[in-house]
VOBA-1610 file (N, C-alpha, C; in pm, whole numbers, padded with zeros to 5 digits, always signed):
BEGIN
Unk-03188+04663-03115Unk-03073+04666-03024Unk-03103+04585-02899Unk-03235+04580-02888Unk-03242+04499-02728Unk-03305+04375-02781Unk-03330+04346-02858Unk-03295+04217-02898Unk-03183+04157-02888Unk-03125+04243-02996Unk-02983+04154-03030Unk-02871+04150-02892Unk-02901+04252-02759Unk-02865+04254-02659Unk-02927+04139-02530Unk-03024+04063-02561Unk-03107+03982-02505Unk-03051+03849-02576Unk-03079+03855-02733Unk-02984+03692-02755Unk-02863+03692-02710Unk-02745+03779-02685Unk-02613+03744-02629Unk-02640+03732-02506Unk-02714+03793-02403Unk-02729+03744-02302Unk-02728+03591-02308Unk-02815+03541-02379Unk-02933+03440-02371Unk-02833+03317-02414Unk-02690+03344-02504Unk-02661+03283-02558Unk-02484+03239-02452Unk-02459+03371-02370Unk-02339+03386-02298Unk-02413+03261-02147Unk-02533+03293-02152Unk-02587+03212-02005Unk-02602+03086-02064Unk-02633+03058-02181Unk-02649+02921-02172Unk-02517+02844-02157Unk-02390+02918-02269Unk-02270+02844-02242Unk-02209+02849-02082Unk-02229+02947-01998Unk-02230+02908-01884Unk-02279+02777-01817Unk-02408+02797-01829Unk-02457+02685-01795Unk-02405+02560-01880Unk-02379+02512-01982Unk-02293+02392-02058Unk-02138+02376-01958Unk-02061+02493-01956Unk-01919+02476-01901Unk-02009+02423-01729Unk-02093+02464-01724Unk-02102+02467-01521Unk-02082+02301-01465Unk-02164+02246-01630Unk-02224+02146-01650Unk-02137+02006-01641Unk-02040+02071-01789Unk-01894+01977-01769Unk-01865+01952-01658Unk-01790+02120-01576Unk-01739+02112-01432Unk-01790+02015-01356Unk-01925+02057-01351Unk-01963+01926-01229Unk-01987+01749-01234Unk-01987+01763-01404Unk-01973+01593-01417Unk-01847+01538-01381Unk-01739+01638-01418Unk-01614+01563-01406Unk-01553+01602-01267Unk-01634+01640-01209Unk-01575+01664-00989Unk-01665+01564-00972Unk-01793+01476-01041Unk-01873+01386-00958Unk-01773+01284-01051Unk-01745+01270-01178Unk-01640+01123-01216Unk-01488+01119-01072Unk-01438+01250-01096Unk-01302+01211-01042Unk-01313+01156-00902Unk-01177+01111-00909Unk-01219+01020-00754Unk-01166+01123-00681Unk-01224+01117-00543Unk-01200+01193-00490Unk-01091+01159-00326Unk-01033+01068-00350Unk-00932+00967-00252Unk-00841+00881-00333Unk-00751+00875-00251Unk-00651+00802-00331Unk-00573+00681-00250Unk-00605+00595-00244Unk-00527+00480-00148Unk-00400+00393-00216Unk-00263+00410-00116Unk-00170+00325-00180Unk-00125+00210-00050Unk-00018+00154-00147Unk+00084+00055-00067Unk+00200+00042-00131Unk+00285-00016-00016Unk+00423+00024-00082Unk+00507-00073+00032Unk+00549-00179-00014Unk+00717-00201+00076Unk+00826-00151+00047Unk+00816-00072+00137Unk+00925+00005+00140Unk+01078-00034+00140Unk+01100-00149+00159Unk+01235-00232+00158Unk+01311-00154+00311Unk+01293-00198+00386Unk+01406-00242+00514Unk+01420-00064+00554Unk+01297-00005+00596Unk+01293+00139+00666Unk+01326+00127+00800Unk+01455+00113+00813Unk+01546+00102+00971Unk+01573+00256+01046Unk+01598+00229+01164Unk+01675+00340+01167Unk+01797+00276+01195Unk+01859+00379+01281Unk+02030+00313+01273Unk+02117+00267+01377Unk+02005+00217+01512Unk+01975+00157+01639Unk+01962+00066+01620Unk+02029+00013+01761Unk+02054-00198+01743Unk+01938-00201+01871Unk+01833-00247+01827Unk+01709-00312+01934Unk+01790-00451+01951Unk+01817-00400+02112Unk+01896-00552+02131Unk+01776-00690+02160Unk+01637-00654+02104Unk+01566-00757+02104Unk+01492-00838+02008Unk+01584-00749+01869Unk+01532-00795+01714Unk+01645-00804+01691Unk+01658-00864+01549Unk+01759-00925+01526Unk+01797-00817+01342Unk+01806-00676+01377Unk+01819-00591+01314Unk+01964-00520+01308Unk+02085-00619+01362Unk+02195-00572+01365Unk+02270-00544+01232Unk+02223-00577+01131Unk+02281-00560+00998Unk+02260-00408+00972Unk+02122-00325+01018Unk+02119-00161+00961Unk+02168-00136+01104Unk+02259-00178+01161Unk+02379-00025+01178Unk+02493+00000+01097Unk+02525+00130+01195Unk+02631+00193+01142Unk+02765+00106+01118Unk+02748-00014+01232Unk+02868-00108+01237Unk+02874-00232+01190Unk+02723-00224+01149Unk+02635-00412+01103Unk+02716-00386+00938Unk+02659-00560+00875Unk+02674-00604+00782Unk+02666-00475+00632Unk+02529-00369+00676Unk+02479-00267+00590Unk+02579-00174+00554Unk+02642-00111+00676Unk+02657-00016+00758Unk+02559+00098+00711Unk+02453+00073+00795Unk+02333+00116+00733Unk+02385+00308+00833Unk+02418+00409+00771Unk+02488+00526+00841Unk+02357+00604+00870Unk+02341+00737+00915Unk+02260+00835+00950Unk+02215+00895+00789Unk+02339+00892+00691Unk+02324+00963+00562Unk+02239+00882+00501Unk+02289+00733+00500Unk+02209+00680+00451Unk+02056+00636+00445Unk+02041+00659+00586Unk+01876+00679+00670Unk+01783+00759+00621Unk+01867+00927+00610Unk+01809+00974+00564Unk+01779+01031+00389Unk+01882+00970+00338Unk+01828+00948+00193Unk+01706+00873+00135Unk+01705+00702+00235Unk+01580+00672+00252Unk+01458+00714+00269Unk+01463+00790+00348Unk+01346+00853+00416Unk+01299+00948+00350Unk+01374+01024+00263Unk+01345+01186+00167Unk+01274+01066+00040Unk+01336+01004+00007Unk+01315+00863-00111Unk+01133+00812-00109Unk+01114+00802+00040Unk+00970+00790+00069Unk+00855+00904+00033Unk+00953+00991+00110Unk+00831+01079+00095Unk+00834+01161-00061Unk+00915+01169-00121Unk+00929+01203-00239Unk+00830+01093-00335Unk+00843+00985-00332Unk+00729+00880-00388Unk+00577+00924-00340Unk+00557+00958-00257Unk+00424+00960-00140Unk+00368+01084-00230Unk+00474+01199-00266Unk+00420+01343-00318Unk+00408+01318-00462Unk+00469+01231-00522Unk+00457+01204-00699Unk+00334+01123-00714Unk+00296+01031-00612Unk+00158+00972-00561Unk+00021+01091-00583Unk+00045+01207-00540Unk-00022+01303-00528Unk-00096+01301-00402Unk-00012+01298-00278Unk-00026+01307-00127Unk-00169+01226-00121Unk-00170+01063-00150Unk-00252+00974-00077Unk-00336+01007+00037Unk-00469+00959+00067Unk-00528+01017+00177Unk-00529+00864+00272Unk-00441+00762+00237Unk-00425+00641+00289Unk-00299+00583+00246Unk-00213+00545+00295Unk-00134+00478+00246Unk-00048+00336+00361Unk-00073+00229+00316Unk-00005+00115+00373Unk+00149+00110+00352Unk+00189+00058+00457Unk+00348+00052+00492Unk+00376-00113+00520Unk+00509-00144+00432Unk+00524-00272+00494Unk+00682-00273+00498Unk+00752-00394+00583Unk+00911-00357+00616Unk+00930-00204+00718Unk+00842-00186+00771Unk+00864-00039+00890Unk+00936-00101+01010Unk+00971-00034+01060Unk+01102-00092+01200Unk+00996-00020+01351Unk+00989+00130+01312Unk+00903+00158+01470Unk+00859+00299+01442Unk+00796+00317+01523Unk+00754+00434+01549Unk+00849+00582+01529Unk+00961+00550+01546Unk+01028+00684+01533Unk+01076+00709+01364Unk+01069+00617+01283Unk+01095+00621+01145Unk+00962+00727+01103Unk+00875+00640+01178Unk+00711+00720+01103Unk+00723+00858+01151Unk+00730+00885+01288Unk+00727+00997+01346Unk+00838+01100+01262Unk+00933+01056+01226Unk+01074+01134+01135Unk+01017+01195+00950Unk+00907+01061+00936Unk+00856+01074+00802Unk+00767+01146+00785Unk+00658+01132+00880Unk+00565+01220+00887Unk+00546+01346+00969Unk+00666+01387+01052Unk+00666+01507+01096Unk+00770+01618+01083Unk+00881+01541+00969Unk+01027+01574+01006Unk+01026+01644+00825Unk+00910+01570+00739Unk+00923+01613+00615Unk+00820+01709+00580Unk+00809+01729+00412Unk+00716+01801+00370Unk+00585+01721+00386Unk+00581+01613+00431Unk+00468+01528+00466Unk+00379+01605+00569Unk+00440+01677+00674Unk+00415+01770+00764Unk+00285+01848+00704Unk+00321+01904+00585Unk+00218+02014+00542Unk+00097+01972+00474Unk+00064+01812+00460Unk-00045+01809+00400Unk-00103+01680+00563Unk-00036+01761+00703Unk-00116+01663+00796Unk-00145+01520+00857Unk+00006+01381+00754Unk-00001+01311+00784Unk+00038+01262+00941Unk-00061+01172+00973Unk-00014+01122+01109Unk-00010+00917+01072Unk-00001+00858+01136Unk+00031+00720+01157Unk-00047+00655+01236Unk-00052+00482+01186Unk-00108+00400+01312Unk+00013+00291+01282Unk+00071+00230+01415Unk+00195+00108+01389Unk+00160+00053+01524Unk+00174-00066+01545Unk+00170-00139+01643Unk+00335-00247+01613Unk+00416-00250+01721Unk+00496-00356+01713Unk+00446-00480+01708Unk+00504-00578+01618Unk+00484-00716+01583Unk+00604-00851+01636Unk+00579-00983+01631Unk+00673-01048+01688Unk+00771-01092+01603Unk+00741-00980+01457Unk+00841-01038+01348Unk+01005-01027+01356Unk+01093-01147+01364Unk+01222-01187+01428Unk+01361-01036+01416Unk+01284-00989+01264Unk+01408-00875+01238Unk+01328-00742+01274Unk+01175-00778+01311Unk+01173-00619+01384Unk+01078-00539+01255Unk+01026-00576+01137Unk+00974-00482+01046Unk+00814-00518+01072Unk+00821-00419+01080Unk+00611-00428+01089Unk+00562-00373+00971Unk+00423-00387+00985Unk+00323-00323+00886Unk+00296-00121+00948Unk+00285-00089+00871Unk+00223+00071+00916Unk+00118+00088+00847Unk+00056+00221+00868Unk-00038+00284+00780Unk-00074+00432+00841Unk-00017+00510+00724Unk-00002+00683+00729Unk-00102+00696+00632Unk-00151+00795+00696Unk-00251+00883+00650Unk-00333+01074+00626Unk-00358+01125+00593Unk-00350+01282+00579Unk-00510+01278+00691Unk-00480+01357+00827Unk-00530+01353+00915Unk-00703+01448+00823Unk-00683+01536+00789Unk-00733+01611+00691Unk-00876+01577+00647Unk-00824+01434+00562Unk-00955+01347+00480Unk-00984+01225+00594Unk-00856+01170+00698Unk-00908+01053+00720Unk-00882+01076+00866Unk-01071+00999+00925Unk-01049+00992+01122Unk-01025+00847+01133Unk-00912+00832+01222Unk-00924+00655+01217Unk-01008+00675+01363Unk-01119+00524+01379Unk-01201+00512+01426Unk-01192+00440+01538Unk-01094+00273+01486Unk-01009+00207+01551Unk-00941+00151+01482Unk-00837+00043+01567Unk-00773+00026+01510Unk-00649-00080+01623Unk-00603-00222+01546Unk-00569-00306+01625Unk-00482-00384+01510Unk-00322-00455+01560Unk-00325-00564+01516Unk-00362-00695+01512Unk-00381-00813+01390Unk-00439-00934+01395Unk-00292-00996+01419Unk-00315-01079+01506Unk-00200-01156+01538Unk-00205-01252+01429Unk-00092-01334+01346Unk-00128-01422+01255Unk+00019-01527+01274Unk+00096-01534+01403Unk+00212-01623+01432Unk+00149-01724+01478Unk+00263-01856+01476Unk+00210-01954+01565Unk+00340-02021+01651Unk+00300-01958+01778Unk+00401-01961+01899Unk+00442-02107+01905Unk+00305-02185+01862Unk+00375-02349+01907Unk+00490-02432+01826Unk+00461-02329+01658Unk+00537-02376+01609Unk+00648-02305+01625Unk+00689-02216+01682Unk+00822-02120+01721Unk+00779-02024+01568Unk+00666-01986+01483Unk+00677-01925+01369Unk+00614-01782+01405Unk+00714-01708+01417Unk+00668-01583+01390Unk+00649-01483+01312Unk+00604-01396+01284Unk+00606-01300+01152Unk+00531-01154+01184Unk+00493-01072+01077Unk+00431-00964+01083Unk+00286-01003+01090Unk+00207-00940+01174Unk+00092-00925+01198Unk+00020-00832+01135Unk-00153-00872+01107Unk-00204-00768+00983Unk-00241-00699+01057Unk-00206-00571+01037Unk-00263-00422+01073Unk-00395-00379+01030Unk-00517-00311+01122Unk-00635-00342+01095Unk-00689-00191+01107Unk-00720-00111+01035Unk-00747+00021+01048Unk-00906+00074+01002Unk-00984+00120+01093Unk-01119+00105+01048Unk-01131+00286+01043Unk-01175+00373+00988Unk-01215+00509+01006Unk-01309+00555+00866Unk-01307+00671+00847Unk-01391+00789+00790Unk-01314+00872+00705Unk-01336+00862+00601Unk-01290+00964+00479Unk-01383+01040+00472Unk-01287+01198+00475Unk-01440+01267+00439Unk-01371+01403+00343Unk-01472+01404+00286Unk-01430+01570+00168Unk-01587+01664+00180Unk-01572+01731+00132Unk-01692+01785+00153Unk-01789+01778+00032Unk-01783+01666+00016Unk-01910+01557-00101Unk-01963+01481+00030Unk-01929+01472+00118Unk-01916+01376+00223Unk-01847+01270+00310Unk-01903+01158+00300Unk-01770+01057+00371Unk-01784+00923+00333Unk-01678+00880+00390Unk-01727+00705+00306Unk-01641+00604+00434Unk-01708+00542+00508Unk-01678+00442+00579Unk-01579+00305+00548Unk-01432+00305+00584Unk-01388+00240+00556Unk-01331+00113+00645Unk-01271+00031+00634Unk-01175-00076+00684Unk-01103-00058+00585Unk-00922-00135+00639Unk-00836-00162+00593Unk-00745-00203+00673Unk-00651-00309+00565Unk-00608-00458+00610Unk-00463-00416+00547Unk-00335-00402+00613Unk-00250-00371+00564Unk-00155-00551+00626Unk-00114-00616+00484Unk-00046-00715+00506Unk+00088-00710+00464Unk+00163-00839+00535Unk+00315-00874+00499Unk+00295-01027+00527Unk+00269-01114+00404Unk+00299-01226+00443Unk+00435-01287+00500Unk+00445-01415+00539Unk+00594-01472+00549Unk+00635-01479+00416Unk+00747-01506+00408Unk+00825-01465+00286Unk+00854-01668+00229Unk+00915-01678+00090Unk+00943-01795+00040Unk+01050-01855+00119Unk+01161-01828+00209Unk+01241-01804+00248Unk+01185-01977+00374Unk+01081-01948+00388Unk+01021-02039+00535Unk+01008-02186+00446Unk+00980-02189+00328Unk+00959-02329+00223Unk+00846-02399+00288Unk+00790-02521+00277Unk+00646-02551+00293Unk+00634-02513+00441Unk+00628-02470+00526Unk+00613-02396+00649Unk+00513-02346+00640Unk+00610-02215+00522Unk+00580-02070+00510Unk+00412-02094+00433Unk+00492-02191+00305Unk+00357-02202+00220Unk+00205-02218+00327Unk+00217-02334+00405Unk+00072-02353+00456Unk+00050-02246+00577Unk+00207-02171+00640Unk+00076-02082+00709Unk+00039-01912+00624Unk+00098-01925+00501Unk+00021-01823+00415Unk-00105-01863+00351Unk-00144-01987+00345Unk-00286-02053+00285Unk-00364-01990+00441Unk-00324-02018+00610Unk-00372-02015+00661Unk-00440-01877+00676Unk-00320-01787+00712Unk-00348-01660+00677Unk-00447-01602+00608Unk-00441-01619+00484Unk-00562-01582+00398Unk-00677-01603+00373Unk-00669-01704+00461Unk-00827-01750+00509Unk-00898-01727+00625Unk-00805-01696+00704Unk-00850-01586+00802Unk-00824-01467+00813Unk-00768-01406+00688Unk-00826-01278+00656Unk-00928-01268+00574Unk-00957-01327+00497Unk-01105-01352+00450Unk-01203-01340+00530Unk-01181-01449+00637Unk-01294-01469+00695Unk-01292-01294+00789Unk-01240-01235+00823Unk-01212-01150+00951Unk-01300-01026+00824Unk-01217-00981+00703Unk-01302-00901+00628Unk-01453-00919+00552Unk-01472-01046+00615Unk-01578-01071+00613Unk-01712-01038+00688Unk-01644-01059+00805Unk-01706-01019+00920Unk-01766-00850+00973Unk-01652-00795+00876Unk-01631-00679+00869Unk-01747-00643+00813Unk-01761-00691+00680Unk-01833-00601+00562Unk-01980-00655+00629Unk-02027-00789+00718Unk-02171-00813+00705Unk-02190-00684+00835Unk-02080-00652+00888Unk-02155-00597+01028Unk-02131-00421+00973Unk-02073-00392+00882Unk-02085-00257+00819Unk-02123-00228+00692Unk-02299-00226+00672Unk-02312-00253+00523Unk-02270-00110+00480Unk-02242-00139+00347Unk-02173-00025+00244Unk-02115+00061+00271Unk-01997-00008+00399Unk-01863+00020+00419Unk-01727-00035+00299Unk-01637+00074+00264Unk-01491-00011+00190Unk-01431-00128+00304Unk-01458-00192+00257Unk-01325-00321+00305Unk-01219-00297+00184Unk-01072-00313+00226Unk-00966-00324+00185Unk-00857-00394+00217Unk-00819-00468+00114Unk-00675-00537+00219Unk-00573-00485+00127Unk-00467-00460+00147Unk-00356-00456+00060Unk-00191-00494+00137Unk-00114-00482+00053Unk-00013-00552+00124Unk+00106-00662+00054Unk+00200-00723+00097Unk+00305-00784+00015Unk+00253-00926+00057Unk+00220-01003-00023Unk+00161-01138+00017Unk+00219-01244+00016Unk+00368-01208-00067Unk+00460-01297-00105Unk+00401-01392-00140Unk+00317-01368-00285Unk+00231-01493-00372Unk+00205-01421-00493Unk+00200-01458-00578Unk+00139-01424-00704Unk+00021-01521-00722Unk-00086-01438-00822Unk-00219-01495-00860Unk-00253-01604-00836Unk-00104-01664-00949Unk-00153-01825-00947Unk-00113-01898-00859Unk-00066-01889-00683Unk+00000-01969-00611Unk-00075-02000-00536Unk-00054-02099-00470Unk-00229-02222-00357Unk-00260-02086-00257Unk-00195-01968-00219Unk-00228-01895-00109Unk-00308-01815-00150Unk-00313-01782-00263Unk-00405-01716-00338Unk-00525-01735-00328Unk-00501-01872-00434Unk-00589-01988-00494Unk-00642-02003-00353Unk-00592-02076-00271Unk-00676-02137-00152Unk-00699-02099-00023Unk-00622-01977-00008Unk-00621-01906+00061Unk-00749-01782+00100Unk-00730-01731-00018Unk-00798-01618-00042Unk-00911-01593-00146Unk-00923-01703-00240Unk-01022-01789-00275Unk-01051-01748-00432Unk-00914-01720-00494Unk-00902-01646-00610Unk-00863-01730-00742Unk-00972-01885-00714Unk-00869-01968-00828Unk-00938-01954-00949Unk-00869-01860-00999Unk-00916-01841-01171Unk-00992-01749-01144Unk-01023-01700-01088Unk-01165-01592-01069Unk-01092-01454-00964Unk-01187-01337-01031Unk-01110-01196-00963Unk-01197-01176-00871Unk-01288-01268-00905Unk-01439-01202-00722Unk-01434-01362-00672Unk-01406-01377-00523Unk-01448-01494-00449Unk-01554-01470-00412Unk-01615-01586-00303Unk-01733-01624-00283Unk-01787-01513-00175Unk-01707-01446-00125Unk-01766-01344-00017Unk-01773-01245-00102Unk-01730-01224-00218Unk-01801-01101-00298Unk-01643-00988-00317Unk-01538-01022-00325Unk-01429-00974-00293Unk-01383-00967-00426Unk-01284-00823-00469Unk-01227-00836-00570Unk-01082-00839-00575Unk-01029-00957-00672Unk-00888-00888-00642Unk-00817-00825-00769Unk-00814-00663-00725Unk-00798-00555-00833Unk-00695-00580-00917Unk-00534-00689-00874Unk-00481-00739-00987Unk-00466-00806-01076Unk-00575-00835-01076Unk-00625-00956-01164Unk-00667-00848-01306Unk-00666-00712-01285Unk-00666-00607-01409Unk-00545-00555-01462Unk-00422-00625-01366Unk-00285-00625-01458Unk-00280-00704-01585Unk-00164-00645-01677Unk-00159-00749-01797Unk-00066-00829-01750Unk-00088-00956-01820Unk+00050-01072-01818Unk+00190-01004-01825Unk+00245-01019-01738Unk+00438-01000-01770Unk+00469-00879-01690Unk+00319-00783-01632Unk+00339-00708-01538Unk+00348-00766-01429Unk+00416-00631-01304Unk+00406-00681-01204Unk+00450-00546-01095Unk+00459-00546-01005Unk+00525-00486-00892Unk+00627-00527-00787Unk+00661-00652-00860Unk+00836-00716-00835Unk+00865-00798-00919Unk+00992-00820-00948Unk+01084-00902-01063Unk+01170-01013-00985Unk+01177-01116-00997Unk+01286-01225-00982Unk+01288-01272-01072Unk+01466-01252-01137Unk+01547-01284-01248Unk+01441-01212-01341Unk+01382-01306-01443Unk+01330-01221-01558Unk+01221-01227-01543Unk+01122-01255-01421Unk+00949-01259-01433Unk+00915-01106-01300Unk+00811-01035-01382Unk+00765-00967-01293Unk+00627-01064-01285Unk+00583-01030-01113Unk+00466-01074-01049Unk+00387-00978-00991Unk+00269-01033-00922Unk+00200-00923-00850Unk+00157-00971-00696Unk+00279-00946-00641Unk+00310-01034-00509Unk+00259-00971-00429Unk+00223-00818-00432Unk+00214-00699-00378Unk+00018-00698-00489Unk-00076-00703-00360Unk-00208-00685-00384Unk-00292-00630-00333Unk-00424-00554-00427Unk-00519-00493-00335Unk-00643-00613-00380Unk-00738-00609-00252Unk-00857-00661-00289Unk-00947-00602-00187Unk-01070-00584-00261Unk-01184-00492-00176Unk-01315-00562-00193Unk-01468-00511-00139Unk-01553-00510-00173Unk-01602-00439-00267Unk-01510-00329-00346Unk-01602-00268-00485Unk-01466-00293-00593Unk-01572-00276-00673Unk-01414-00274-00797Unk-01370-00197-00865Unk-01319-00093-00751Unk-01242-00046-00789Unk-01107-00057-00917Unk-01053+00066-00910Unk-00928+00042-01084Unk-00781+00023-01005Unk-00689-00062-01023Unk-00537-00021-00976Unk-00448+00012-01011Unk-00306+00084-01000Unk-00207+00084-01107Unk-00077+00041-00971Unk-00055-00006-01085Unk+00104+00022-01031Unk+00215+00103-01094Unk+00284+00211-00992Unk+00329+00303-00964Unk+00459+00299-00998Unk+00467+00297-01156Unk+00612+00221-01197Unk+00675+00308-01288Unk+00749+00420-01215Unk+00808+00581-01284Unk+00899+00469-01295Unk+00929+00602-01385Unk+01130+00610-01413Unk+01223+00539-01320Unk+01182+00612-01228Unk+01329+00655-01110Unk+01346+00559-01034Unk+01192+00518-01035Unk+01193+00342-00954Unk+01220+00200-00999Unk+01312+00263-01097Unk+01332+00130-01172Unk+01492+00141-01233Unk+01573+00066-01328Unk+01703+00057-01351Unk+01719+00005-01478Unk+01823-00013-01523Unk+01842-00117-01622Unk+01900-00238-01530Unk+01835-00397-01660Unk+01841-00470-01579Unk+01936-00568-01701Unk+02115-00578-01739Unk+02159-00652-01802Unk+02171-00739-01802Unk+02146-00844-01681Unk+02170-00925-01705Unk+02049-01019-01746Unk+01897-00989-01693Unk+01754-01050-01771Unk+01705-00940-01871Unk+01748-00849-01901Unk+01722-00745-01998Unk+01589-00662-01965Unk+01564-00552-02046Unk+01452-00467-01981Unk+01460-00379-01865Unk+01389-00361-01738Unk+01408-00275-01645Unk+01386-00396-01475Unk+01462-00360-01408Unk+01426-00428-01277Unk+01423-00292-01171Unk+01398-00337-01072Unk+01399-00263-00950Unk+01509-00182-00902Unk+01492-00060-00876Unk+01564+00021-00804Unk+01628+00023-00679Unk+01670-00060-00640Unk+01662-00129-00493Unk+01755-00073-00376Unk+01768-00031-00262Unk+01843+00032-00187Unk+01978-00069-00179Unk+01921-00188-00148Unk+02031-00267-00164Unk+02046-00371-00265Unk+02132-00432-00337Unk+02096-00571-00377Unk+02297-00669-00321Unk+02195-00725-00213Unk+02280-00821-00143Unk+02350-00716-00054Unk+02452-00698-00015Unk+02514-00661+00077Unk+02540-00517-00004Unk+02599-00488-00172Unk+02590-00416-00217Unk+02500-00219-00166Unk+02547-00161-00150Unk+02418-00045-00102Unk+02442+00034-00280Unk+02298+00041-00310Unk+02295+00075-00437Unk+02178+00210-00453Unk+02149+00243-00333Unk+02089+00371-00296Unk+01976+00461-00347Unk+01906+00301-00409Unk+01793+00333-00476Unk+01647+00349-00367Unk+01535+00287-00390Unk+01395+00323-00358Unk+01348+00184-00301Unk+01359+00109-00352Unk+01274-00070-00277Unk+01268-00139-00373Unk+01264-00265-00296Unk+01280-00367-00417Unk+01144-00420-00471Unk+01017-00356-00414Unk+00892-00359-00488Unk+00846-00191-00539Unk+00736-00236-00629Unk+00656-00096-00668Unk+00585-00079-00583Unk+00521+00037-00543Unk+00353+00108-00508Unk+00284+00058-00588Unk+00145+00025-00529Unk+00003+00035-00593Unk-00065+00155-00567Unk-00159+00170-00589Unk-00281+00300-00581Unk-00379+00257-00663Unk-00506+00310-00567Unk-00628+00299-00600Unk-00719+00406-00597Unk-00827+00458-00645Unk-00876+00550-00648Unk-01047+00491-00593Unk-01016+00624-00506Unk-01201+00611-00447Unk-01277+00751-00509Unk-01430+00640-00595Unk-01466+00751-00636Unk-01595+00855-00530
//
């Protein structure tokens, strides 16, 4: 009897120990952070800054961008942010000011998992900046500044990269980060635009460069709407990605693990990946391409974007790009 009461012991502790075992391999695999981005498509409020040129989202502009409609937007965000599985980082691009963030992150269920914000106004003509919200919780920002990237002489202005340096921490520990939240100029500027997005990207290169020699085995991150796909010279020459997913400073760019024909925006019938992360580790990416964020698309067939607006139209969807997300392990 005390035998056979000694092997079940013997035999109940070991499978303990096997399950303890699993448990803890797969809490040291899973990642334990989650970083996104997202243009949000034209997060206004419903105020005419008589010093941007944002008169289309009022109530009386071209949009009639209303209060209802503001805040359908805004529930639209944070509803993405929670299907995300409450990000402990997340980049913002197309943001208008401070009181959108302050409405998003204190006004919603965003509230309960602690997000707060960093935004700096930019000299971009309609007023949308870069942001970056975060769950106060996992992340201390440390500092934090915009890179100016206009050029006054040429009268060219635009969004400036948002530069956020802090501390993730769980109680595995912490992990030292940077991050580079971008909005290039858009196609819209034609060879302008093109050479000062080559410029751009080469001095964000160089700047996260600078970064990573003076913080060893710190995350560098950039992410952001670059208004370029893979194969375009801003990429290519910019950012130093011709044909290759690691440039010469040791940089990866994580969409270069999309398949062909994907993307995180569509014009007419091509999706691209205009919208990119690139880091110092290599990390995995997805793009964040539910249901709900997407439509039927009859006239190039398949699915296109969900878009709040298309053209003057209000069609009261989500943005006219996807989310990315990345996982830190």
């Amino acid at each position: 009897m005390d035998n056979f009461f000694y092997s079940r012991m013997k035999y109940c502790l070991c499978l303990l120990l096997l399950l303890f075992s699993v448990v803890s391999l797969r809490a040291q695999d899973s990642p334990r952070w989650s970083v996104a981005f997202w243009n949000v498509e034209n997060f206004f409020d419903t105020k005419d800054d008589t010093l941007k040129a944002d008169e289309a989202f009022t109530p009386q502009g071209d949009n009639h961008w209303t209060s209802k409609r503001y805040a359908d937007k805004r529930d639209k965000i944070y509803k993405v942010v929670a299907a995300m599985g409450w990000p402990a980082v997340m980049g913002m691009a197309e943001v208008e000011n401070d009181w959108v963030l302050k409405d998003l992150c204190y006004f919603t269920p965003l509230r309960k998992f602690k997000y707060e914000f960093v935004h700096f106004d930019s000299p971009d003509e309609r007023g949308i900046d870069c942001a970056l919200i975060y769950r106060s919780d996992l992340f201390k920002v440390t500092e934090a500044r915009p890179i100016g990237v206009s050029d006054s002489a040429e009268a060219f202005f635009t969004r400036d990269i948002l530069m956020v340096g802090g501390v993730l921490t769980d109680k595995q520990g912490t992990d030292t980060c940077f991050f580079f939240v971008n909005h290039w100029p858009s196609k819209l500027g034609g060879a302008v635009a093109d050479r000062h997005r080559i410029e751009i990207g080469q001095r964000l290169m160089a700047i996260m460069d600078s970064v990573q020699q003076a913080h060893t085995g710190a995350l560098v991150l950039a992410m952001g709407d670059f208004n370029a796909s893979l194969e375009e010279e801003s990429v290519r020459k910019g950012l130093g990605f011709d044909g290759v997913s690691t440039n010469d400073q040791g940089f990866c760019n994580l969409m270069f693990q999309i398949p062909k024909g994907s993307g995180s925006y569509k014009y007419h019938d091509t999706w691209s990946c205009i919208d990119q992360m690139i880091a110092n580790r290599d990390l995995e990416v997805e793009i964040f391409a539910r249901d709900y964020l997407l439509t039927d698309d009859p006239k190039y067939l398949g699915k296109k974007l969900n878009r709040t607006y298309v053209g003057l139209h209000y069609q009261g969807g989500f943005s006219d790009h996807l989310p990315l997300i990345t996982h830190i392990p």
